[in-house]
FIKOLZA-1660 file (N, C-alpha, C; in steps of 0.1 Angstrom, whole numbers, plus 5000, padded with zeros to 4 digits):
% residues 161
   i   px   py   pz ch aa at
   1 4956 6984 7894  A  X  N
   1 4962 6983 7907  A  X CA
   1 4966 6997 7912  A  X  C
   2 4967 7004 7903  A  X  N
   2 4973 7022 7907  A  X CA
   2 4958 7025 7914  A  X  C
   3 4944 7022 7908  A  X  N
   3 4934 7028 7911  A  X CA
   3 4931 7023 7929  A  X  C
   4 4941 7016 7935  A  X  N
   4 4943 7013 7951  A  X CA
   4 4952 7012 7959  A  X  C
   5 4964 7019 7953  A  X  N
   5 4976 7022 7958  A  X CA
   5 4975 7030 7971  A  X  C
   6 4966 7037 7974  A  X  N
   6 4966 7045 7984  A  X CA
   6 4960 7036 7995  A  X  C
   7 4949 7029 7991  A  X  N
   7 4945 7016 8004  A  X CA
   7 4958 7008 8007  A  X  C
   8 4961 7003 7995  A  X  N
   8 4976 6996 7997  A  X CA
   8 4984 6998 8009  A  X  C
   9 4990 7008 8004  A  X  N
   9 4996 7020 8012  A  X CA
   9 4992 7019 8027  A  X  C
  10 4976 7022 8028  A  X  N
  10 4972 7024 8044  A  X CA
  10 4969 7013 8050  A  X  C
  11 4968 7004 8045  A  X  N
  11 4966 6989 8047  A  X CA
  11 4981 6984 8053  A  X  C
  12 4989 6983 8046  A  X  N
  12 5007 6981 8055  A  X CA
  12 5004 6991 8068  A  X  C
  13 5005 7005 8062  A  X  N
  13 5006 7014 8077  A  X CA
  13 4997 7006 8090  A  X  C
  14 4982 7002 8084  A  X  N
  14 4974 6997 8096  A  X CA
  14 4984 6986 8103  A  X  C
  15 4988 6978 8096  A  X  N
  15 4999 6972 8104  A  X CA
  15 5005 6971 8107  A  X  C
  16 5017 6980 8105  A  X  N
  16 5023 6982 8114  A  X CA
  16 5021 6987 8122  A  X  C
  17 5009 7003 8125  A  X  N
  17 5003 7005 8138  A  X CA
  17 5001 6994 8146  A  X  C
  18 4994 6984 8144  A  X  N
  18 4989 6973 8149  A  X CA
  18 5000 6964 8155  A  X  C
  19 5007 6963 8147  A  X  N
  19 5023 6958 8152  A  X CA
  19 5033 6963 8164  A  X  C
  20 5028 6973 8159  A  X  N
  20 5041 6980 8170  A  X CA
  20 5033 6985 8188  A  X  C
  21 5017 6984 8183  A  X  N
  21 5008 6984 8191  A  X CA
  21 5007 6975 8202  A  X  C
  22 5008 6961 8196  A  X  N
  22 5016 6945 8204  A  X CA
  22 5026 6945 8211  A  X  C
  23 5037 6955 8205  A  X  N
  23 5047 6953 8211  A  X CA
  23 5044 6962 8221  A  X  C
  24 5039 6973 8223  A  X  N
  24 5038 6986 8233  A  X CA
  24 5026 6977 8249  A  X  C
  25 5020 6971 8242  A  X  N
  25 5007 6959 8253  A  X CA
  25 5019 6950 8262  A  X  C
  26 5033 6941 8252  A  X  N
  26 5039 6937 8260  A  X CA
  26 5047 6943 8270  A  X  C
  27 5050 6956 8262  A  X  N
  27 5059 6961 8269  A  X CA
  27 5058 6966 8284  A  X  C
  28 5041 6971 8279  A  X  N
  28 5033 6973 8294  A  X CA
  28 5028 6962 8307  A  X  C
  29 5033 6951 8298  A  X  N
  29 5032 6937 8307  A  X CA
  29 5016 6935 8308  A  X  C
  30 5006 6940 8295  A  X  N
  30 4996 6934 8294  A  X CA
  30 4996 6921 8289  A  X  C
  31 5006 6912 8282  A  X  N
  31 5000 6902 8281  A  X CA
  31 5010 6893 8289  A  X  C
  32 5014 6898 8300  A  X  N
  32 5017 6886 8309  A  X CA
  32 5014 6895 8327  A  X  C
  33 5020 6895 8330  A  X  N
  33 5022 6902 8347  A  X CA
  33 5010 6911 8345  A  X  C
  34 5005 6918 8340  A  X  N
  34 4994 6926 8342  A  X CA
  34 4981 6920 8329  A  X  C
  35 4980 6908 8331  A  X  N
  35 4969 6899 8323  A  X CA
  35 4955 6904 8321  A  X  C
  36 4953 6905 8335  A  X  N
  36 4940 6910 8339  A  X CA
  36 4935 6921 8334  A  X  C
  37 4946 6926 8330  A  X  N
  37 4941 6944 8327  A  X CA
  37 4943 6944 8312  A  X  C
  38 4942 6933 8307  A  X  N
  38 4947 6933 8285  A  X CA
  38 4932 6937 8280  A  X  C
  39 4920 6930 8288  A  X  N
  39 4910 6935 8279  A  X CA
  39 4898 6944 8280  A  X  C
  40 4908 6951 8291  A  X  N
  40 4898 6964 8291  A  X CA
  40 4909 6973 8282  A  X  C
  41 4926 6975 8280  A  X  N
  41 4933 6987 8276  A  X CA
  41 4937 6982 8263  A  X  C
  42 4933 6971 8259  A  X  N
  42 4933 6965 8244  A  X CA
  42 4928 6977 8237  A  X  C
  43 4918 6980 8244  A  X  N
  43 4905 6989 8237  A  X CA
  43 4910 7004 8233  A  X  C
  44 4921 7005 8237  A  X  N
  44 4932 7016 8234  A  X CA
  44 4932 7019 8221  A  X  C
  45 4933 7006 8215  A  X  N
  45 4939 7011 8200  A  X CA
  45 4932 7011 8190  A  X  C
  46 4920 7017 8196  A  X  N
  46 4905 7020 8188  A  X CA
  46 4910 7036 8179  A  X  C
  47 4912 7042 8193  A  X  N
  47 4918 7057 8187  A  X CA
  47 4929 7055 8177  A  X  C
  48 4937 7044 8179  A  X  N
  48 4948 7043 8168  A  X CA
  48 4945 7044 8151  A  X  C
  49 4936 7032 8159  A  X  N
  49 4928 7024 8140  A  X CA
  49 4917 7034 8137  A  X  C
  50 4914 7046 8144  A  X  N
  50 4902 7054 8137  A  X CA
  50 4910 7061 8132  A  X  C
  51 4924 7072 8139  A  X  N
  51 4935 7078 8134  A  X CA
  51 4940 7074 8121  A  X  C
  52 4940 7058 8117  A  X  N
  52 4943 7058 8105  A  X CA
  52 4938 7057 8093  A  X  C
  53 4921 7053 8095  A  X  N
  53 4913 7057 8087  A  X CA
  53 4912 7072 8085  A  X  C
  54 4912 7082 8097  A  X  N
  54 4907 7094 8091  A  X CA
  54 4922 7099 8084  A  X  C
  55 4935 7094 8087  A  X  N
  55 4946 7097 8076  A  X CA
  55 4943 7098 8061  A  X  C
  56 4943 7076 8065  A  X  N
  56 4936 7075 8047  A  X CA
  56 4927 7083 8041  A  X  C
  57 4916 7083 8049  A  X  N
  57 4903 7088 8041  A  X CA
  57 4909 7110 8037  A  X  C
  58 4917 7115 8045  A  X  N
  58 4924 7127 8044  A  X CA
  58 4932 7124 8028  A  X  C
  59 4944 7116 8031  A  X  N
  59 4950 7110 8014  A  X CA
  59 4944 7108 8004  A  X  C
  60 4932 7097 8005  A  X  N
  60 4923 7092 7993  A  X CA
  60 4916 7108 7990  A  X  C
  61 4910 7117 7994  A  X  N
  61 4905 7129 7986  A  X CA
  61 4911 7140 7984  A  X  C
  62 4922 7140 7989  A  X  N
  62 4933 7147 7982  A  X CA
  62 4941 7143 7969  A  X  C
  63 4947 7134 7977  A  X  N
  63 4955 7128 7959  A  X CA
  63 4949 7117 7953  A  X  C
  64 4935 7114 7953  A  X  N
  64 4930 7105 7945  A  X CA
  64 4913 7115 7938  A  X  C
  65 4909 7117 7950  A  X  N
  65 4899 7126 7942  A  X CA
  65 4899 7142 7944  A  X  C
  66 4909 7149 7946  A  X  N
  66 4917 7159 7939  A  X CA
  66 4908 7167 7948  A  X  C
  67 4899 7164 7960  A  X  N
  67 4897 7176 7970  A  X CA
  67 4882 7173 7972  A  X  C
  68 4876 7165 7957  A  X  N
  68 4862 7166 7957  A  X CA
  68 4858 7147 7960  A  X  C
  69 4850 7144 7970  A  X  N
  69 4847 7131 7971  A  X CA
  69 4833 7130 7980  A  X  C
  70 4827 7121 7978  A  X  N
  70 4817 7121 7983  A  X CA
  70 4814 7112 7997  A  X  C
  71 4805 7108 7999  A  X  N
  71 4802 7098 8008  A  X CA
  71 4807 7088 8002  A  X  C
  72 4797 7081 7993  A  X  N
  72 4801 7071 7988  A  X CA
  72 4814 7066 7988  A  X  C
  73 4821 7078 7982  A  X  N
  73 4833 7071 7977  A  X CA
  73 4843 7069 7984  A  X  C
  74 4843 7078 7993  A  X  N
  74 4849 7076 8010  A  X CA
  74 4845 7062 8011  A  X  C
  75 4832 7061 8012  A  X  N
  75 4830 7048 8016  A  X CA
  75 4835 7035 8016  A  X  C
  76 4832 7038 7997  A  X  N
  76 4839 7024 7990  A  X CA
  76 4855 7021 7992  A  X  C
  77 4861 7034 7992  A  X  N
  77 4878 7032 7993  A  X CA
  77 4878 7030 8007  A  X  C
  78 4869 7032 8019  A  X  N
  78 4875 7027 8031  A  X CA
  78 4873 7009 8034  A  X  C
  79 4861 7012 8028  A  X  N
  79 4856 6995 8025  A  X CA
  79 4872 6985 8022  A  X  C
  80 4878 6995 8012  A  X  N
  80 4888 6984 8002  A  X CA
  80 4901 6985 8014  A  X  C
  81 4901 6994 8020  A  X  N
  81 4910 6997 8033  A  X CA
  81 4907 6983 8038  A  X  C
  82 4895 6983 8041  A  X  N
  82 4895 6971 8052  A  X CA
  82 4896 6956 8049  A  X  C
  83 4890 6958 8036  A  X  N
  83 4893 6945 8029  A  X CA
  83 4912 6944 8032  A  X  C
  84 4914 6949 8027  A  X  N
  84 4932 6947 8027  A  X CA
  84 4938 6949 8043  A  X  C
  85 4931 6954 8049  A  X  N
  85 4935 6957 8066  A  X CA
  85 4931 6937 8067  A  X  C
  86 4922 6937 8064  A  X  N
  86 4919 6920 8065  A  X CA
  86 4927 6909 8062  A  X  C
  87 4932 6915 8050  A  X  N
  87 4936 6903 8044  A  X CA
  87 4952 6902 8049  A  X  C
  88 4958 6913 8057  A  X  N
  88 4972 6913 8063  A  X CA
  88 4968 6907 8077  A  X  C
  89 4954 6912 8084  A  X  N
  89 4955 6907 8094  A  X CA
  89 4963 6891 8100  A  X  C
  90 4958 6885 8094  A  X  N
  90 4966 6869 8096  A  X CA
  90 4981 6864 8102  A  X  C
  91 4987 6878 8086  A  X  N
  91 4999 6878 8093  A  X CA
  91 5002 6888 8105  A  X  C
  92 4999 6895 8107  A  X  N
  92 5004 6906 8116  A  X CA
  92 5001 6897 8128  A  X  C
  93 4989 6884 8133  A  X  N
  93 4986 6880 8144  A  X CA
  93 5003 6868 8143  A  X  C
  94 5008 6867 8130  A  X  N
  94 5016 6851 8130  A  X CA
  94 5029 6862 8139  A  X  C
  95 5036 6869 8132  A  X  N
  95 5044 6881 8135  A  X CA
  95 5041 6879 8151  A  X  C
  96 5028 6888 8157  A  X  N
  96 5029 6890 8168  A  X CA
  96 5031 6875 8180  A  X  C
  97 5023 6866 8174  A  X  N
  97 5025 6851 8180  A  X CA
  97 5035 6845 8182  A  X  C
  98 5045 6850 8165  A  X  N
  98 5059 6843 8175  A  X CA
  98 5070 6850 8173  A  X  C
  99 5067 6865 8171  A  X  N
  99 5078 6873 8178  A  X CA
  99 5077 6881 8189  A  X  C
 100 5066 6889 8190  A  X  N
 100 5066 6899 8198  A  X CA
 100 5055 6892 8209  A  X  C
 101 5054 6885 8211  A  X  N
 101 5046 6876 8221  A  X CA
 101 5042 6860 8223  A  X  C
 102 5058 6857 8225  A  X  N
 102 5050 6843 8223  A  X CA
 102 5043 6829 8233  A  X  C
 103 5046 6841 8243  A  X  N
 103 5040 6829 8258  A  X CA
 103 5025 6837 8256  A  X  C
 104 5016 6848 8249  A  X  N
 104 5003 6857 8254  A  X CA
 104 4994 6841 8257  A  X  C
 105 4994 6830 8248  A  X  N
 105 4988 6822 8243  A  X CA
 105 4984 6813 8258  A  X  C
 106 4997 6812 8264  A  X  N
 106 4999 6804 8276  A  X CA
 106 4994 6814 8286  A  X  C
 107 5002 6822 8286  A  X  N
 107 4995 6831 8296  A  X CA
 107 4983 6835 8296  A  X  C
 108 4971 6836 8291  A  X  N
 108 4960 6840 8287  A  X CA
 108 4951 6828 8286  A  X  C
 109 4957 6818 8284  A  X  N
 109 4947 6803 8288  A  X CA
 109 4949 6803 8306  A  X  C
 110 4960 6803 8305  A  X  N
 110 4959 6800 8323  A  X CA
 110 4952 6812 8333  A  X  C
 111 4951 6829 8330  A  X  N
 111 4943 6832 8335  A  X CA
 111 4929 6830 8335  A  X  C
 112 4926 6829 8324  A  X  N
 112 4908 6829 8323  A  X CA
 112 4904 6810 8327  A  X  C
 113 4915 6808 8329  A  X  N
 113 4915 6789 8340  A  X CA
 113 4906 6795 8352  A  X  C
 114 4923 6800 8353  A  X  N
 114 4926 6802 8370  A  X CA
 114 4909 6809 8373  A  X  C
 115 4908 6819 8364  A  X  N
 115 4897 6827 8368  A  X CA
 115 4883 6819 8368  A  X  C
 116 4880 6811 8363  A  X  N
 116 4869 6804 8362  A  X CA
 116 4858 6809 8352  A  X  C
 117 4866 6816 8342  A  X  N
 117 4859 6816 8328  A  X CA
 117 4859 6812 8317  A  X  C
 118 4866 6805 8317  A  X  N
 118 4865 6793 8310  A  X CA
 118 4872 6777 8311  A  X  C
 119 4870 6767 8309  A  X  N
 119 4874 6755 8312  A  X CA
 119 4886 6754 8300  A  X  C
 120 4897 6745 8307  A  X  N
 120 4910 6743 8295  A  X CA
 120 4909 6745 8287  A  X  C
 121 4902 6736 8276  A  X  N
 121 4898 6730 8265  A  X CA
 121 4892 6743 8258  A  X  C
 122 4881 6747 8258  A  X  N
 122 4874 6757 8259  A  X CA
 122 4884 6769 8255  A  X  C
 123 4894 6776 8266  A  X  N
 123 4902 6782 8263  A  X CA
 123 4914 6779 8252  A  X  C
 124 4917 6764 8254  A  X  N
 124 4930 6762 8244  A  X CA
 124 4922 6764 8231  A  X  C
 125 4913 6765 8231  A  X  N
 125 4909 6766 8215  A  X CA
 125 4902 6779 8211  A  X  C
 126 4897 6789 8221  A  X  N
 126 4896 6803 8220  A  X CA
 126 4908 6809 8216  A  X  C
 127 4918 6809 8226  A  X  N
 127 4930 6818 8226  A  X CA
 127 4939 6811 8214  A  X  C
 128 4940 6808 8208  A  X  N
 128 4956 6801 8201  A  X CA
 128 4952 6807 8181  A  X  C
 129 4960 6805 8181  A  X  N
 129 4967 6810 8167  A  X CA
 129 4954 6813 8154  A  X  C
 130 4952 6801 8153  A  X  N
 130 4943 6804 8141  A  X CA
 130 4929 6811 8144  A  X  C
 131 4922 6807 8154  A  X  N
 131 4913 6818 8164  A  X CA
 131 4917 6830 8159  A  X  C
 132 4928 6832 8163  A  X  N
 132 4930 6851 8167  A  X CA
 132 4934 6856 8153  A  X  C
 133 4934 6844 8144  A  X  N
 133 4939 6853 8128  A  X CA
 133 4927 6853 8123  A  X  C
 134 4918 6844 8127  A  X  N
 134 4900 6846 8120  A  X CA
 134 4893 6860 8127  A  X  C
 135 4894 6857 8139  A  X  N
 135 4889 6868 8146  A  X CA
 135 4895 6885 8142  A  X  C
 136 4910 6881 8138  A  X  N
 136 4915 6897 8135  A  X CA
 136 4910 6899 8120  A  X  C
 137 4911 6889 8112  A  X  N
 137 4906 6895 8098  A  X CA
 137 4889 6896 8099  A  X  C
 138 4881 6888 8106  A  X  N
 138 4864 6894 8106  A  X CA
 138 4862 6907 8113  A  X  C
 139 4873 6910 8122  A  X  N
 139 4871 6918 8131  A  X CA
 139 4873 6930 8125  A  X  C
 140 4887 6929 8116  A  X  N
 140 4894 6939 8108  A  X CA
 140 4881 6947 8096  A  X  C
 141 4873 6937 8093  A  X  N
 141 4862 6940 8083  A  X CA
 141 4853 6949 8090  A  X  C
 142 4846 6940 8095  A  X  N
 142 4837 6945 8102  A  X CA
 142 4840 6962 8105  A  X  C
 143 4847 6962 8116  A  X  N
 143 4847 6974 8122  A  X CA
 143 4855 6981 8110  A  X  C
 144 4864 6980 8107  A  X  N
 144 4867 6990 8094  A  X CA
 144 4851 6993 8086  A  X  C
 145 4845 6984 8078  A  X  N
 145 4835 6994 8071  A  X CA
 145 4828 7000 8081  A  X  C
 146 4826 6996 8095  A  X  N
 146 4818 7010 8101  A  X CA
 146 4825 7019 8104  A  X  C
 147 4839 7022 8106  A  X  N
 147 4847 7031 8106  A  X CA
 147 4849 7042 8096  A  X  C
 148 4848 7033 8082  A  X  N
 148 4845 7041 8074  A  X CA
 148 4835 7045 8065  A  X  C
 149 4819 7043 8073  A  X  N
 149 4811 7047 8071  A  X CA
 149 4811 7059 8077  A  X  C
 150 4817 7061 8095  A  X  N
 150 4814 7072 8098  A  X CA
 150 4825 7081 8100  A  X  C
 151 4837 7075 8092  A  X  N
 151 4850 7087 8091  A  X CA
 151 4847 7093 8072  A  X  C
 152 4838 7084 8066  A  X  N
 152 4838 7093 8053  A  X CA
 152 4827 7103 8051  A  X  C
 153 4815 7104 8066  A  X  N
 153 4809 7111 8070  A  X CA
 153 4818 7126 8068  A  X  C
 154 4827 7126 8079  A  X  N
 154 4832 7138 8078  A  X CA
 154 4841 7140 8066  A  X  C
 155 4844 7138 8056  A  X  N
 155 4855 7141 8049  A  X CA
 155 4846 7141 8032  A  X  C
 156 4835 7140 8032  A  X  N
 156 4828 7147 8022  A  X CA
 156 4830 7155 8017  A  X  C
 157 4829 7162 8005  A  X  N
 157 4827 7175 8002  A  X CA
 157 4814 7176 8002  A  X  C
 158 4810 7189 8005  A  X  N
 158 4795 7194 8008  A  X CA
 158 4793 7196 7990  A  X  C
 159 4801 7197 7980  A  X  N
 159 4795 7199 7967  A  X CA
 159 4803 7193 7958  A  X  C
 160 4798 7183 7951  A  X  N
 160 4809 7175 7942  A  X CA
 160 4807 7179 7926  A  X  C
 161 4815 7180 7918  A  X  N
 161 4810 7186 7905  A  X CA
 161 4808 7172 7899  A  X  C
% end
């Protein structure tokens, strides 16, 4: 367990980034009064979640592999980042669904109604709870290992003994 203490570690912080991230979207009245505009400035917190891989991946070759790390290994420990960014995601969506947002669900079926992009039904079962906890943990995977494919890019050492 010591040998992932440091994903551990960056795995909470992803969430709470991600957390406090929700709250900063309500606060801007993206997920109600300014609806329209949640899924283009969603895309905001791209720079957040790469900032916290290149943290991690900065920690993991300092105080785990002592200055010298490779691709690979970057790799694999951003891999286990994301695995564990995943496996919180679920909750961080339960958290945001019924503390820090809990009409997004309502409000966000009724615009994409009103808009004519999708039908009720259709939407009541896109937008709502368990959706958005599958969608955050595949999504969390997903783009984490490519995040840290190309954030352990830079944090190589050019010569590993």
């Amino acid at each position: 367990m010591n040998k992932f203490k440091i994903e551990l570690k960056w795995g909470v912080y992803f969430t709470i980034a991600a957390l406090a991230w929700m709250y900063v979207e309500k606060a801007l009245g993206w997920h109600d009064e300014l609806i329209s505009k949640h899924a283009i400035y969603t895309n905001i917190f791209a720079i957040v979640a790469i900032a916290v891989y290149v943290l991690f991946m900065k920690d993991k070759k300092q105080n785990f592999y002592n200055g010298n790390m490779t691709w690979t290994q970057g790799f694999i420990s951003g891999t286990i980042l994301s695995v564990v960014v995943a496996i919180l995601s679920p909750l961080a969506q339960y958290l945001t669904h019924e503390f820090i947002t809990p009409n997004y669900f309502e409000n966000v079926i009724a615009y994409t109604v009103e808009k004519g992009v999708m039908k009720q039904e259709a939407a009541e079962a896109y937008f709502s709870l368990y959706s958005y906890m599958a969608q955050a943990a595949f999504g969390a995977l997903a783009m984490g290992v490519v995040t840290s494919a190309i954030v352990a890019l830079f944090f190589r050492s050019k010569k590993v003994d």
